[in-house]
C-alpha positions in Angstrom: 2.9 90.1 1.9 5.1 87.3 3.5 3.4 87.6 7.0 0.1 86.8 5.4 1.7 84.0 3.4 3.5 82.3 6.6 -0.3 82.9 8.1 -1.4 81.4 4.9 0.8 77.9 5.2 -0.2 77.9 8.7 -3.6 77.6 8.3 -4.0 75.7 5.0 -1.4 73.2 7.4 -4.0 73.2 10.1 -6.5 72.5 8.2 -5.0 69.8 6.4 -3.8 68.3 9.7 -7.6 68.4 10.7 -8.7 66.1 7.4 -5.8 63.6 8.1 -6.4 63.3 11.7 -10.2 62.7 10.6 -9.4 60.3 8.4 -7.5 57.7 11.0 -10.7 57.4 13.0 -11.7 54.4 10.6 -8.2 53.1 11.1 -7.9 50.1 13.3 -7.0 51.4 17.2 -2.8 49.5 16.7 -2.5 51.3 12.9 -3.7 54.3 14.0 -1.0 55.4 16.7 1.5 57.0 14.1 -0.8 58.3 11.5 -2.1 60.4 14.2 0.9 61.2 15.9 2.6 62.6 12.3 -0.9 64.4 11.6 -0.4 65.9 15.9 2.7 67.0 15.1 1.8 68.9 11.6 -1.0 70.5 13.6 1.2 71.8 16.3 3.6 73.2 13.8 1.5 74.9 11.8 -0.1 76.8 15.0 3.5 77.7 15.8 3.8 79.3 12.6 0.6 81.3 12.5 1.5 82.0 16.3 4.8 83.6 14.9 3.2 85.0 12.1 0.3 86.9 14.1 3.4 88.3 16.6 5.4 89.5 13.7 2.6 91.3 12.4 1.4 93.2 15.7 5.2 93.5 16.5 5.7 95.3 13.2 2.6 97.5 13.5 3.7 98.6 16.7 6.9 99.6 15.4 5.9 101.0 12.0 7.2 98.8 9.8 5.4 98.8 7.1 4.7 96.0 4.6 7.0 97.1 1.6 10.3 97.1 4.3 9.6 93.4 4.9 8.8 91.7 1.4 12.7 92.0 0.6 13.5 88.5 2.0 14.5 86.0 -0.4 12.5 85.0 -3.2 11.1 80.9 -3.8 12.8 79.6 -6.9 9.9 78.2 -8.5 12.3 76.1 -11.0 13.7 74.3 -8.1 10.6 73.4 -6.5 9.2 72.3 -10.0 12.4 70.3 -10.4 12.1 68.8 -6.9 8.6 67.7 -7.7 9.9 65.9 -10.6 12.1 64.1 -9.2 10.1 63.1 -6.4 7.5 61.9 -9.4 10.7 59.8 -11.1 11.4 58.5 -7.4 7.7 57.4 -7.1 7.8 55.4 -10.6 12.1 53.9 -10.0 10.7 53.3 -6.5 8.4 50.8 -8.0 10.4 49.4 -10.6 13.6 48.9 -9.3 13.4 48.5 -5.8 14.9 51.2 -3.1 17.9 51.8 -2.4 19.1 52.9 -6.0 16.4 55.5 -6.6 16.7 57.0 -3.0 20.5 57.6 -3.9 19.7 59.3 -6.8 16.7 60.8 -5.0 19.0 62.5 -2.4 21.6 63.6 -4.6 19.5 65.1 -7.3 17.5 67.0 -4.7 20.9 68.4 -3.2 22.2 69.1 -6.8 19.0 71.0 -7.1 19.3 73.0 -4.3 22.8 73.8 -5.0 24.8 71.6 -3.3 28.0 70.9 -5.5 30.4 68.5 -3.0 30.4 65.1 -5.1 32.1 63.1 -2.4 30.1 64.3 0.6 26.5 64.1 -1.3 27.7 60.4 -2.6 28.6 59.5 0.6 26.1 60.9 2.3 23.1 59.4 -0.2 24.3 56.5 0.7 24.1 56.5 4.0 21.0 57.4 4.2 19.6 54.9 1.9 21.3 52.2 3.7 20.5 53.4 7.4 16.5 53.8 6.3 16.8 51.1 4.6 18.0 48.3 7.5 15.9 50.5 10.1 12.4 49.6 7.8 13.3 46.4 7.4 14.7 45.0 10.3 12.8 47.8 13.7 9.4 47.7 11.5 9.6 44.5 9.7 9.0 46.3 5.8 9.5 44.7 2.7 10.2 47.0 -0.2 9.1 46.4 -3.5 11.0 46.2 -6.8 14.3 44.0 -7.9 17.4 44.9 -6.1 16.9 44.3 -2.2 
C-alpha cells in the first residue's frame, strides 16, 4: 500500500505543479521568474518520487516481497497533522493581526512541540532565529513590508 501512495503524492504533486506553472503564464515576464522556478522544482521532485516509487515496486517484485512485508513502516499521526493545520490557520489570522515576528515564534515552536520536540531553550532560541533572520532577509534582500502592529 505505501508504494502506491508515494506513487500517489507523486503524481497528485505533478499535477499540481502542472496547474501552478499554468497559471504564471498571465503573470508579468519580471514576477513570473520565482513562481515558476518553486512550481519547476515541485515538478522535479515529485517525478523523483514516482521515479523511486516505480523502482521499489519492480525491485520488490523481482525479489518477492510482497505487499504485506512492506506496509510495516511507520504510521502518519493524523492528530499531528490536524494540529499542524491548526496552527498554521492561527498563524494565517495572528499573521494578520499582529504583525510577524511574534506569531512565526509561536508558529515554529508549536509546530516542534507538535512533532515532539521537548528542548525549551534550543526551540526558543532557535524560533527566534529564524523569525528574525526571515524576517531582515524579506525586508531588507526583497524590499517586503509585513503587515500587522509590531515591526
Amino acid at each position: 500500500m505505501t508504494k502506491y501512495q508515494d506513487l500517489g503524492v507523486g503524481i497528485g504533486a505533478m499535477i499540481f505543479g502542472g496547474v501552478a506553472l499554468a497559471m504564471t503564464s498571465d503573470m508579468p515576464v519580471r514576477a513570473r521568474f520565482f513562481p515558476r522556478l518553486v512550481t519547476g522544482l515541485i515538478i522535479f521532485f515529485a517525478a523523483c518520487v514516482c521515479l523511486a516509487s516505480v523502482y521499489r515496486m519492480v525491485s520488490d517484485r523481482k525479489s518477492g516481497i510482497s505487499e504485506t512485508k512492506v506496509v510495516n513502516k511507520k504510521q502518519v499521526m493524523y492528530k499531528n497533522v490536524f494540529a499542524v493545520l491548526v496552527i498554521l490557520s492561527a498563524y494565517y489570522f495572528l499573521f494578520q493581526i499582529v504583525g510577524y515576528i511574534i506569531p512565526t515564534i509561536l508558529l515554529i515552536a508549536s509546530t516542534a512541540l507538535v512533532l515532539g520536540y521537548r528542548n525549551w531553550k534550543v526551540m526558543t532560541i532557535t524560533s527566534i532565529c529564524i523569525a528574525v533572520v526571515l524576517y531582515l532577509t524579506f525586508t531588507t534582500v526583497f524590499g517586503t513590508r509585513f503587515p500587522g502592529i509590531f515591526f
